[in-house]
C-alpha beads as a LAMMPS data file, in Angstrom:
LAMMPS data file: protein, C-alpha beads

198 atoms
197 bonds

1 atom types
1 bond types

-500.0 500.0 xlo xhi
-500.0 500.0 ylo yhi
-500.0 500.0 zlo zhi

Masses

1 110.0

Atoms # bond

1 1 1 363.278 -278.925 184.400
2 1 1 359.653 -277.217 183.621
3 1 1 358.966 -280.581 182.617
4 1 1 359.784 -282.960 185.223
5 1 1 358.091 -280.140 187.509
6 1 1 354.943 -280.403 185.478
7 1 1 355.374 -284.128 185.728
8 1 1 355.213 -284.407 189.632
9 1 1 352.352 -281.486 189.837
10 1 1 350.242 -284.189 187.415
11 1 1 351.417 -287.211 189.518
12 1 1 350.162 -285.569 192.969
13 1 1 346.841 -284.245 191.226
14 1 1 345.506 -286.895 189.050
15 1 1 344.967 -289.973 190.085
16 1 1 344.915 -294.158 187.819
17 1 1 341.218 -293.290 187.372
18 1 1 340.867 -290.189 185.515
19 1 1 339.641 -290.634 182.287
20 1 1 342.028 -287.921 180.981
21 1 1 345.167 -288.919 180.117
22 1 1 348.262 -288.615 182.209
23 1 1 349.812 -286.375 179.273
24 1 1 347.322 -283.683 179.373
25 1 1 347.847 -283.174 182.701
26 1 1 351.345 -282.435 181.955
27 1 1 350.802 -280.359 179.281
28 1 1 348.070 -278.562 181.049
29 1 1 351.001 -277.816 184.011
30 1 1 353.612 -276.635 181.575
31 1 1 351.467 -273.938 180.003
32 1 1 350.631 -272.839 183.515
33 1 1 354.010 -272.749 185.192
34 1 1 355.363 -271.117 181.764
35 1 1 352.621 -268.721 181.782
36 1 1 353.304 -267.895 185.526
37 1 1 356.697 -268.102 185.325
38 1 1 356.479 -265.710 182.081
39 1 1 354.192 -262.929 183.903
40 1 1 356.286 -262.351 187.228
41 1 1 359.062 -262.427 185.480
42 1 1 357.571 -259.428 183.124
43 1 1 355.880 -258.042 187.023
44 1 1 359.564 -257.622 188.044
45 1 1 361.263 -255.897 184.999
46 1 1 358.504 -253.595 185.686
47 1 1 359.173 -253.289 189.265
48 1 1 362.641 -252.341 188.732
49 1 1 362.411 -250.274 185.549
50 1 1 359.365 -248.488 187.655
51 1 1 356.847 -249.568 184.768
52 1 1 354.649 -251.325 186.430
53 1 1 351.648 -250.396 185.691
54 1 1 352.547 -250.173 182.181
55 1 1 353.800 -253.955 182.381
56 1 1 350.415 -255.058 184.173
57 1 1 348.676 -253.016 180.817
58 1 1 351.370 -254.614 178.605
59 1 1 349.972 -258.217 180.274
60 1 1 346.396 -257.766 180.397
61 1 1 346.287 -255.953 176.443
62 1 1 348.861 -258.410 174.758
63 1 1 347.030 -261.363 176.566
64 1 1 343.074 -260.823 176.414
65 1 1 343.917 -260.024 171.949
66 1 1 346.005 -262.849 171.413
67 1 1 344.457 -265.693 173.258
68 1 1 341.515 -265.245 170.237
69 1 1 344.079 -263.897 167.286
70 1 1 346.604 -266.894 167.912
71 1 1 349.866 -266.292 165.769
72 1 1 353.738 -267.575 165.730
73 1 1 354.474 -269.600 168.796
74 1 1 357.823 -270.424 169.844
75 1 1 358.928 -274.141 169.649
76 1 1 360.315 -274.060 173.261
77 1 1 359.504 -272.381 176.445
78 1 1 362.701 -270.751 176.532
79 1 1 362.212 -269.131 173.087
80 1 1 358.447 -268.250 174.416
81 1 1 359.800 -266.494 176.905
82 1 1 362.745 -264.920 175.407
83 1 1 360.546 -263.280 172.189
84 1 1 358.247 -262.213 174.894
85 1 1 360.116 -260.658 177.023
86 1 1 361.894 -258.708 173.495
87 1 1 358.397 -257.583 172.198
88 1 1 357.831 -255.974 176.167
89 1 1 360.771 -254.117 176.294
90 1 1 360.219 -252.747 172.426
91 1 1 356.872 -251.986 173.473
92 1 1 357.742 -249.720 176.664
93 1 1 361.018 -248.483 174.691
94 1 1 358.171 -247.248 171.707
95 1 1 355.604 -246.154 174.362
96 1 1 358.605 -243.948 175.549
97 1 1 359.457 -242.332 172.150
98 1 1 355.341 -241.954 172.222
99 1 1 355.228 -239.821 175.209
100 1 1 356.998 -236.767 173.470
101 1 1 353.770 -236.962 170.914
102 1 1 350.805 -234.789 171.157
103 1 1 348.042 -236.479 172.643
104 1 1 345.923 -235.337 169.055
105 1 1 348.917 -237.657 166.956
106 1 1 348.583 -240.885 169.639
107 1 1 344.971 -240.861 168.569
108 1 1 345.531 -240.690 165.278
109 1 1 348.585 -243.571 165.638
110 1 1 346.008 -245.372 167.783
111 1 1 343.163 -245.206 164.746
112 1 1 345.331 -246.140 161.930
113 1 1 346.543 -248.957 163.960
114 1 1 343.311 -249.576 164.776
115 1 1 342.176 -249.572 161.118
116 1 1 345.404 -252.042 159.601
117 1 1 344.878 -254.350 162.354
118 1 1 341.131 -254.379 161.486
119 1 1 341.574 -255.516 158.073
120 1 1 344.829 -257.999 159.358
121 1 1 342.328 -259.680 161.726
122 1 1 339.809 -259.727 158.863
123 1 1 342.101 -261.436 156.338
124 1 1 344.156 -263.888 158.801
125 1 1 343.238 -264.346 162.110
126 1 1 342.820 -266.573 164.009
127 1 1 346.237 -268.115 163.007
128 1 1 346.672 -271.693 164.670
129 1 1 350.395 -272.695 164.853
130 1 1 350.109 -275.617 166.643
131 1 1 347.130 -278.323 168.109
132 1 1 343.491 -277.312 168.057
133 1 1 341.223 -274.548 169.747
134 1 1 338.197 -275.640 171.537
135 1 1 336.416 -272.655 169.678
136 1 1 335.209 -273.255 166.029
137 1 1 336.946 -271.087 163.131
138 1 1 334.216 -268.559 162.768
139 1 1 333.356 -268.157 166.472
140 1 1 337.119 -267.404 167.058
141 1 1 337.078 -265.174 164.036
142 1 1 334.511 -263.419 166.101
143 1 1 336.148 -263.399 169.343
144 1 1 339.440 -261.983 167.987
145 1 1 337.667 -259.004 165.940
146 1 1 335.625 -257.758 169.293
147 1 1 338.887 -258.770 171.582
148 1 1 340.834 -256.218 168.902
149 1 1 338.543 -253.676 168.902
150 1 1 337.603 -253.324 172.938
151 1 1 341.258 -253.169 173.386
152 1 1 341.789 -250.629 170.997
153 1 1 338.902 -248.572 171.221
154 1 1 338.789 -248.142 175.354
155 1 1 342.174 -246.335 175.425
156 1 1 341.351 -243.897 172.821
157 1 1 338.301 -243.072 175.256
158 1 1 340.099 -243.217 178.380
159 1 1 342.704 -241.035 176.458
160 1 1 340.875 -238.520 175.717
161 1 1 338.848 -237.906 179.055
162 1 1 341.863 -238.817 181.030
163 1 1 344.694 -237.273 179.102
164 1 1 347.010 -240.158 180.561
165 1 1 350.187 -241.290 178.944
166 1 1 350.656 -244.794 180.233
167 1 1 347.660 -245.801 177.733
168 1 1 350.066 -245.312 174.809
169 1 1 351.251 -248.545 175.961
170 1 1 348.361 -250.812 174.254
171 1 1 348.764 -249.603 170.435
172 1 1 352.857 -250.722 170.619
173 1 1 351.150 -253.906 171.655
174 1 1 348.685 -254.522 169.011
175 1 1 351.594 -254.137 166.812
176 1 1 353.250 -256.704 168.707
177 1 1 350.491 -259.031 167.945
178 1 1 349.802 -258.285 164.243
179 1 1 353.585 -259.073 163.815
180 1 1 353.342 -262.871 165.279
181 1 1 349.718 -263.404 163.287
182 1 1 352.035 -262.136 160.170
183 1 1 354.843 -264.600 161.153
184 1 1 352.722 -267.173 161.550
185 1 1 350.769 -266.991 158.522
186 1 1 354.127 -266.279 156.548
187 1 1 355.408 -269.607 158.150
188 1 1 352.321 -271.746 157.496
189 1 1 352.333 -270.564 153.899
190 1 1 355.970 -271.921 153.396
191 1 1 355.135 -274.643 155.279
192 1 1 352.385 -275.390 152.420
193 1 1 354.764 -274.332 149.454
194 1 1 357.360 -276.783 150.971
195 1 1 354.389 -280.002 150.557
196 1 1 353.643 -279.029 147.447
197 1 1 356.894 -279.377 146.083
198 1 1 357.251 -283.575 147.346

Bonds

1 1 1 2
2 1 2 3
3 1 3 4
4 1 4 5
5 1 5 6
6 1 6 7
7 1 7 8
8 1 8 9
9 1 9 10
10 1 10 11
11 1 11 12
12 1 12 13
13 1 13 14
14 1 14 15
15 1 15 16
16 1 16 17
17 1 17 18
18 1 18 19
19 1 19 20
20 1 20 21
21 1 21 22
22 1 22 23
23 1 23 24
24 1 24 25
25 1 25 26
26 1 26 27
27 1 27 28
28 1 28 29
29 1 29 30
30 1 30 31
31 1 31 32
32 1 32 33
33 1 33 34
34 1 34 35
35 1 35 36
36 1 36 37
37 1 37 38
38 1 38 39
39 1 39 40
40 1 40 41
41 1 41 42
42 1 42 43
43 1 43 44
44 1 44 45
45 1 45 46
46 1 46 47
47 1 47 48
48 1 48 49
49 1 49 50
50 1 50 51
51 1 51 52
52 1 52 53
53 1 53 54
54 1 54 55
55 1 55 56
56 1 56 57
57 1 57 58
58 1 58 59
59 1 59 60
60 1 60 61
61 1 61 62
62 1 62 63
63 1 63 64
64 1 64 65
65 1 65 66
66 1 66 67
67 1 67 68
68 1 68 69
69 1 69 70
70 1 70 71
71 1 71 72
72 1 72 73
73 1 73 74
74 1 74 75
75 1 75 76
76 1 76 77
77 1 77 78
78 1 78 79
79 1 79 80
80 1 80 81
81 1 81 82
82 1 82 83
83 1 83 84
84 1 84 85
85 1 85 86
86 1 86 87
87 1 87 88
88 1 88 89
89 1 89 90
90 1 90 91
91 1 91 92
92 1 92 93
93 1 93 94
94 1 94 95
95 1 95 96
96 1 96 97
97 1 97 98
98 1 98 99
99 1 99 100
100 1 100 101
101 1 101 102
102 1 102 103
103 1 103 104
104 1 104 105
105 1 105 106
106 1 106 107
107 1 107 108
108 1 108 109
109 1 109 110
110 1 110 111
111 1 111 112
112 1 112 113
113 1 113 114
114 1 114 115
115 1 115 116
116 1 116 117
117 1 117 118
118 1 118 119
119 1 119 120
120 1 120 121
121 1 121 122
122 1 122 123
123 1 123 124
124 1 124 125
125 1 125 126
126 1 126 127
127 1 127 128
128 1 128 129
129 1 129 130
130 1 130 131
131 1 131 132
132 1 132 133
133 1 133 134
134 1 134 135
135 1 135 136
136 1 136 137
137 1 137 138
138 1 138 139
139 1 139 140
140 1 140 141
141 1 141 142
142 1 142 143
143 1 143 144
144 1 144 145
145 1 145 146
146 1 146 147
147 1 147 148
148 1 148 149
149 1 149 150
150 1 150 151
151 1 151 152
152 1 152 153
153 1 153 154
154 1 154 155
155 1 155 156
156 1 156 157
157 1 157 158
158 1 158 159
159 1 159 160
160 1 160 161
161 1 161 162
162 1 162 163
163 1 163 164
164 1 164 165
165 1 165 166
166 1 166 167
167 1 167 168
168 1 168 169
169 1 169 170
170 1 170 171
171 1 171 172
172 1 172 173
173 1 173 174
174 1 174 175
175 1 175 176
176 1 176 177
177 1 177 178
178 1 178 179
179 1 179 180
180 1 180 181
181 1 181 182
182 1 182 183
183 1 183 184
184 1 184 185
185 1 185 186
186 1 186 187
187 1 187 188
188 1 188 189
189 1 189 190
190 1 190 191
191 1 191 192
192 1 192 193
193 1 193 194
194 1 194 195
195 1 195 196
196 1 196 197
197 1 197 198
């Protein structure tokens, strides 16, 4: 279905002469209606659970990190959004267990988190899983490291002059994304074990 939809977006937008090809465009239109099917989806859980500004944290945190980390990516849409949607809910259900924390022992969860995903993004990101990023390694090395540390470093400030709760949401989600860099590299090193045994 999100296929055949993508296919008659790319019929009514491109046109015989493009130079790119008629695939791309398809592609191009999956990832989009995915990613906006994906996001209102999460906007509405939020709605009616009454987290939404914690969702639209959850989207803008788990987004801006992992678009430079990379990691595991789901081999279907479906799975996409069904791990997705999983890793949201554990986040607000461990943002939740958070709250009844001292605001001196979510800063201290929020530096050590800091600190181990410092050194994962040092060791293994960014993970590719699948086709190629239009950023070189190192560059995207780069990217990832600053994207980690903006997003982990403003809510520690905002924390601590604001004293607001609904921050705790970010570190959960950092988590989140150090677990599919993990998962990816796990897989890609299996993945190289398995050649080297033909």
């Amino acid at each position: 279905m999100l296929h055949r939809l993508s296919e008659r977006i790319a019929l009514s937008v491109c046109n015989d002469s493009d130079e790119i090809p008629h695939d791309i465009y398809i592609y191009g239109f999956e990832l989009l209606v995915s990613s906006v099917i994906e996001t209102i989806s999460l906007l509405l859980i939020g709605l009616l659970t009454g987290k939404f500004v914690e969702t639209v944290i959850f989207i803008i945190f788990f987004s801006s990190i992992r678009v430079f980390s990379g990691g595991y990516h789901a081999n279907s849409y479906l799975k996409c959004f069904i791990v997705t949607v999983a890793y949201y809910l554990l986040v607000l259900f461990s943002a939740d267990i958070m709250l009844a924390f001292p605001n001196r022992t979510i800063i201290l969860i929020a530096i050590i988190t800091l600190l181990l995903s410092f050194i994962l993004f040092l060791l293994m990101s960014p993970v590719k899983s699948k086709g190629k990023s239009i950023l070189n390694y190192k560059k995207q090395k780069i990217l990832s490291i600053i994207s980690l540390c903006i997003n982990a470093i403003l809510p520690i400030i905002l924390l601590t002059i604001y004293q607001n709760n609904i921050l705790i949401i970010v570190y959960p989600t950092i988590i989140c994304v150090d677990v599919l860099i993990i998962i990816e590299s796990l897989k890609k090193g299996d993945e190289k074990n398995e050649r080297k045994d033909y």
